[in-house]
VOBA-1610 file (N, C-alpha, C; in pm, whole numbers, padded with zeros to 5 digits, always signed):
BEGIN
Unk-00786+00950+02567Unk-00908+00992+02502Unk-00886+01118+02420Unk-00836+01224+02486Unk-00794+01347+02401Unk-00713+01290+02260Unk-00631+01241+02299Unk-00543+01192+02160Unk-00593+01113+02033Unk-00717+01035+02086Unk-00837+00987+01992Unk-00946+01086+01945Unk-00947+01177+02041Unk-01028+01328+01946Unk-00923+01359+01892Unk-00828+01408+01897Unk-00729+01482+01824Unk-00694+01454+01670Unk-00685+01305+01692Unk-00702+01219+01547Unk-00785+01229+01454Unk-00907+01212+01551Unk-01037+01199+01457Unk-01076+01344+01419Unk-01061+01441+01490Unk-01048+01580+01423Unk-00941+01612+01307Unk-00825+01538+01295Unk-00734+01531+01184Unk-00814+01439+01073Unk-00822+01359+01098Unk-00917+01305+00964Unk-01015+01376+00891Unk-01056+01384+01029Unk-01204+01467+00914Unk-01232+01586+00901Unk-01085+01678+00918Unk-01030+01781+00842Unk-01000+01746+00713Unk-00899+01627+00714Unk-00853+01579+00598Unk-00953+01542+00490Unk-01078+01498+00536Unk-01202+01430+00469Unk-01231+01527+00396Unk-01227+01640+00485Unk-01351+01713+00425Unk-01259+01827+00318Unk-01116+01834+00356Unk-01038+01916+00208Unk-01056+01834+00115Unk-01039+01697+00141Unk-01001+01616-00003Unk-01161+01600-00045Unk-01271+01607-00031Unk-01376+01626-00079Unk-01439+01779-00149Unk-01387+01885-00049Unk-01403+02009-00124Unk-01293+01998-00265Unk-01218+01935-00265Unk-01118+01955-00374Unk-01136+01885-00508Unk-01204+01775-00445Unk-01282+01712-00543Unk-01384+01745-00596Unk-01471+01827-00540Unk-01608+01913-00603Unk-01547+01988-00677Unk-01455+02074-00632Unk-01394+02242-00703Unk-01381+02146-00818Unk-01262+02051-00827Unk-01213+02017-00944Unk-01293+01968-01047Unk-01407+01864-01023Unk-01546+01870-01047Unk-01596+01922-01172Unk-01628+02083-01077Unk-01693+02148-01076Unk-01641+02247-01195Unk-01467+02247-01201Unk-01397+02356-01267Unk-01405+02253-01444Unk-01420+02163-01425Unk-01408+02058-01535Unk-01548+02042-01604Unk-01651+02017-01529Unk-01792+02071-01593Unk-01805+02227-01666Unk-01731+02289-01591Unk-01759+02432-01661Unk-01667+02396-01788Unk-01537+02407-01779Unk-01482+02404-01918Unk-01565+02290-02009Unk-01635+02226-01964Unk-01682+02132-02086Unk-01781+02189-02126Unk-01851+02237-02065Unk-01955+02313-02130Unk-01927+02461-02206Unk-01835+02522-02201Unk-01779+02612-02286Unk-01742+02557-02409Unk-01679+02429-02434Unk-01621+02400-02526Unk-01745+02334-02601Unk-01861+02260-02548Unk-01959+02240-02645Unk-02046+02361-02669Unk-02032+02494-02593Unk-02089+02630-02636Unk-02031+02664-02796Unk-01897+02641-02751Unk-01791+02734-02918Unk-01856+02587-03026Unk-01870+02472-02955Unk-01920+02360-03132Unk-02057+02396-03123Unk-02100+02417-03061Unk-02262+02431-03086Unk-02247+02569-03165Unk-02201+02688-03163Unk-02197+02829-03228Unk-02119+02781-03390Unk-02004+02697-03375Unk-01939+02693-03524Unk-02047+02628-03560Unk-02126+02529-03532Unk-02136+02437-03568Unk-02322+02481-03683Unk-02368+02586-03566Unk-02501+02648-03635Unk-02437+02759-03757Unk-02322+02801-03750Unk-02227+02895-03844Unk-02225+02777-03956Unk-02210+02713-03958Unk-02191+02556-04070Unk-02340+02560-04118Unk-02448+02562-04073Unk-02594+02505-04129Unk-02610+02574-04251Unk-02701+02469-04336Unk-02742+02556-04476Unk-02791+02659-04449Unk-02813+02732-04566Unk-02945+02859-04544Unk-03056+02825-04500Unk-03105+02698-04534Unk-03250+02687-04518Unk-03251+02601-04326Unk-03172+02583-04321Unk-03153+02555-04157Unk-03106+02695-04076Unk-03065+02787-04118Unk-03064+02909-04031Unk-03154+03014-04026Unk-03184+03098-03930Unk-03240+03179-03902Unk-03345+03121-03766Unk-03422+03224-03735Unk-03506+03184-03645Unk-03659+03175-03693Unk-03686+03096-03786Unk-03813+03096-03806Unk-03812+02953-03792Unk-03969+02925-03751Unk-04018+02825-03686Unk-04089+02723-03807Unk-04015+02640-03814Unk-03984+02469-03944Unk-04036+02351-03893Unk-04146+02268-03954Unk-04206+02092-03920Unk-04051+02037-04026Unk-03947+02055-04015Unk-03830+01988-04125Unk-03898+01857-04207Unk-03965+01782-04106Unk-04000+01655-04138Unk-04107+01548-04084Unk-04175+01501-04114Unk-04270+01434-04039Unk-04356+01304-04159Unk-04317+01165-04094Unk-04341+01083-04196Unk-04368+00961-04118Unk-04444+00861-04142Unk-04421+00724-04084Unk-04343+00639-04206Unk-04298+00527-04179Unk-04225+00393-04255Unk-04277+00300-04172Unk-04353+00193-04231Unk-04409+00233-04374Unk-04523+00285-04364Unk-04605+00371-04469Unk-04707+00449-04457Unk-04803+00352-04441Unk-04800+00234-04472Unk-04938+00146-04433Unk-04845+00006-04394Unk-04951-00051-04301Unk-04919-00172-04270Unk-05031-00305-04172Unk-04944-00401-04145Unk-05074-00498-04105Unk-05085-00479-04014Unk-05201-00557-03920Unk-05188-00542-03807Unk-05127-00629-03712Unk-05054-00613-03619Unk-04975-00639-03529Unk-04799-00594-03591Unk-04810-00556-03680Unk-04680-00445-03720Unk-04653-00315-03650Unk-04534-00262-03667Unk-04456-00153-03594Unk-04396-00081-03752Unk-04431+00015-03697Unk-04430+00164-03818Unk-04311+00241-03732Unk-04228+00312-03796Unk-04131+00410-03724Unk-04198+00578-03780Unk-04211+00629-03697Unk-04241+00775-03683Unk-04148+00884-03656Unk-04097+00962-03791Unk-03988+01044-03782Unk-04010+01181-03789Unk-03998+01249-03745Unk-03981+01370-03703Unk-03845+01471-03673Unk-03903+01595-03735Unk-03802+01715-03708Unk-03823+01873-03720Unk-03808+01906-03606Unk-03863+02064-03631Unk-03731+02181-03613Unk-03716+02293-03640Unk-03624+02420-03606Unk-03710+02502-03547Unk-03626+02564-03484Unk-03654+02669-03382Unk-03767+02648-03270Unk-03785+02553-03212Unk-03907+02524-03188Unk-03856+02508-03052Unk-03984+02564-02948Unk-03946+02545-02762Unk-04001+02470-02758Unk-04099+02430-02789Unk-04191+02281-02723Unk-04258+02214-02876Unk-04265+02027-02883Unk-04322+01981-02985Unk-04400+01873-02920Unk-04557+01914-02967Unk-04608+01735-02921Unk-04704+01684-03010Unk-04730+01590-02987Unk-04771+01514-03067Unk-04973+01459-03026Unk-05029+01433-03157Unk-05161+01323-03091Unk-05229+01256-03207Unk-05263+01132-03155Unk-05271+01123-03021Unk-05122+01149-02918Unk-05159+01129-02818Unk-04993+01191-02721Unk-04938+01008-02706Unk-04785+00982-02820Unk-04782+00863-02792Unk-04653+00852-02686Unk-04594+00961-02693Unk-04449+00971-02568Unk-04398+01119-02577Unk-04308+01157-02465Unk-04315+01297-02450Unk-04195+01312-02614Unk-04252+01406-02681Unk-04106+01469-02777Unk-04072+01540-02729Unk-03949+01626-02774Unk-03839+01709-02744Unk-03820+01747-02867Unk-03801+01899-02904Unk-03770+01965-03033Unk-03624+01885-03058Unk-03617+01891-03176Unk-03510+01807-03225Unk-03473+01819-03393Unk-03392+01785-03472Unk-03352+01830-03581Unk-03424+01664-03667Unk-03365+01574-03611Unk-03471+01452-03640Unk-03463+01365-03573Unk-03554+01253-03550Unk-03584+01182-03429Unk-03680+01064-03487Unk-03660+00954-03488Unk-03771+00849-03514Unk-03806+00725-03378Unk-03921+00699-03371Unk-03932+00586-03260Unk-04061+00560-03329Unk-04092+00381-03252Unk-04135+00281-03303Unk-04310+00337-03271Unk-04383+00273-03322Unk-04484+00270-03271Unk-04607+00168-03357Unk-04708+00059-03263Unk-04783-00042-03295Unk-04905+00028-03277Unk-05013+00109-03426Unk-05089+00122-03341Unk-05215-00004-03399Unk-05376+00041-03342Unk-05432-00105-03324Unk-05548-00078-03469Unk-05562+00028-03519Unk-05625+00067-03572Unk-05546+00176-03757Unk-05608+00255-03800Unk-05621+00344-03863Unk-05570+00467-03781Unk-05501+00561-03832Unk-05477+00682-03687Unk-05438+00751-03746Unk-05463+00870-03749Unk-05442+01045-03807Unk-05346+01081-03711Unk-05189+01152-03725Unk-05144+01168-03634Unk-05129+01308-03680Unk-05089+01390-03578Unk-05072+01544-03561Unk-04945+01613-03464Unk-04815+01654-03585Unk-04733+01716-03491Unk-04772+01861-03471Unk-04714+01901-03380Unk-04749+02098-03336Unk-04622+02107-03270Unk-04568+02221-03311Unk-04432+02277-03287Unk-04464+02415-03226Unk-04457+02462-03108Unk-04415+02631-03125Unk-04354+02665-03061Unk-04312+02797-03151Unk-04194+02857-03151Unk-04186+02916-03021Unk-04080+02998-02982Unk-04063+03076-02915Unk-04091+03219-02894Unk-04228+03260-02998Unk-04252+03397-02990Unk-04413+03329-02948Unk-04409+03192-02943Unk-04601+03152-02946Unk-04645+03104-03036Unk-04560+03110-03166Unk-04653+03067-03239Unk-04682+02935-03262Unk-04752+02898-03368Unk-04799+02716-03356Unk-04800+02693-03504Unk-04783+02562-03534Unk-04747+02553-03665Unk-04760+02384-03643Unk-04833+02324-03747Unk-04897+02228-03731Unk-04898+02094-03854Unk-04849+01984-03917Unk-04829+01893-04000Unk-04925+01743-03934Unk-05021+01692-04043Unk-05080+01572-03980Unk-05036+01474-04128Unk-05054+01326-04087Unk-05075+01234-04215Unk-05203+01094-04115Unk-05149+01040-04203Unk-05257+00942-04174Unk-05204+00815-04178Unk-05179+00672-04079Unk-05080+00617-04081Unk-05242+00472-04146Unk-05224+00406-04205Unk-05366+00293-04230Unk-05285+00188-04246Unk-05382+00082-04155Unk-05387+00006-04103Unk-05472-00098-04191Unk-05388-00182-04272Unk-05457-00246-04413Unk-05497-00385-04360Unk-05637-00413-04386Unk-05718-00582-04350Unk-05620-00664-04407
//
């Protein structure tokens, strides 16, 4: 019986290095990856035009395709803001995420005024609507 604890205490010594070693290593490999998309994310905002740098708060873009259509059609809704901590939308058709540009589908049943709002990170709000119609 001792010699069957003895074992099973060797194993799952063994278990449990080769699992810490596997986290560390993990763990040491997540970090360097994320350093290395730190230095492309820094060249990479060093690369942007003028009118894409700085910290002021930008609607870049906001449009449906196509601006009118029938009904039971799907319109794509594109969007893009700078500097922006939070962007939403309304009516509220899915959560956005600030983003440089971004399009997704959308059927609506009617006529619909849509409204993006972006703000920044000091508070402020900054606001673009159109009007998507919905032709008989």
């Amino acid at each position: 019986m001792r010699r069957v604890v003895r074992y099973m205490l060797v194993a799952t010594a063994i278990a449990v290095t080769y699992t810490a070693w596997v986290m560390v290593g993990r763990y040491l490999e997540n970090r360097r990856l994320e350093e290395g998309d730190q230095r492309r994310r820094a060249a990479a905002m060093q690369a942007l035009p003028p009118e894409l740098s700085g910290s002021e708060l930008k609607i870049l873009s906001f449009y449906a395709v196509p601006a009118e259509l029938r009904q039971g059609e799907k319109a794509q809704i594109c969007y893009g803001v700078l500097n922006a901590r939070s962007v939403r939308m309304e009516p509220d058709i899915e959560k956005l995420r600030p983003t440089l540009s971004r399009c997704f589908d959308v059927n609506p049943r009617a006529t619909t005024r849509y409204t993006l709002t972006a703000e920044g990170y000091d508070g402020r709000l900054i606001s673009e609507s159109f009007v998507l119609r919905l032709a008989r």
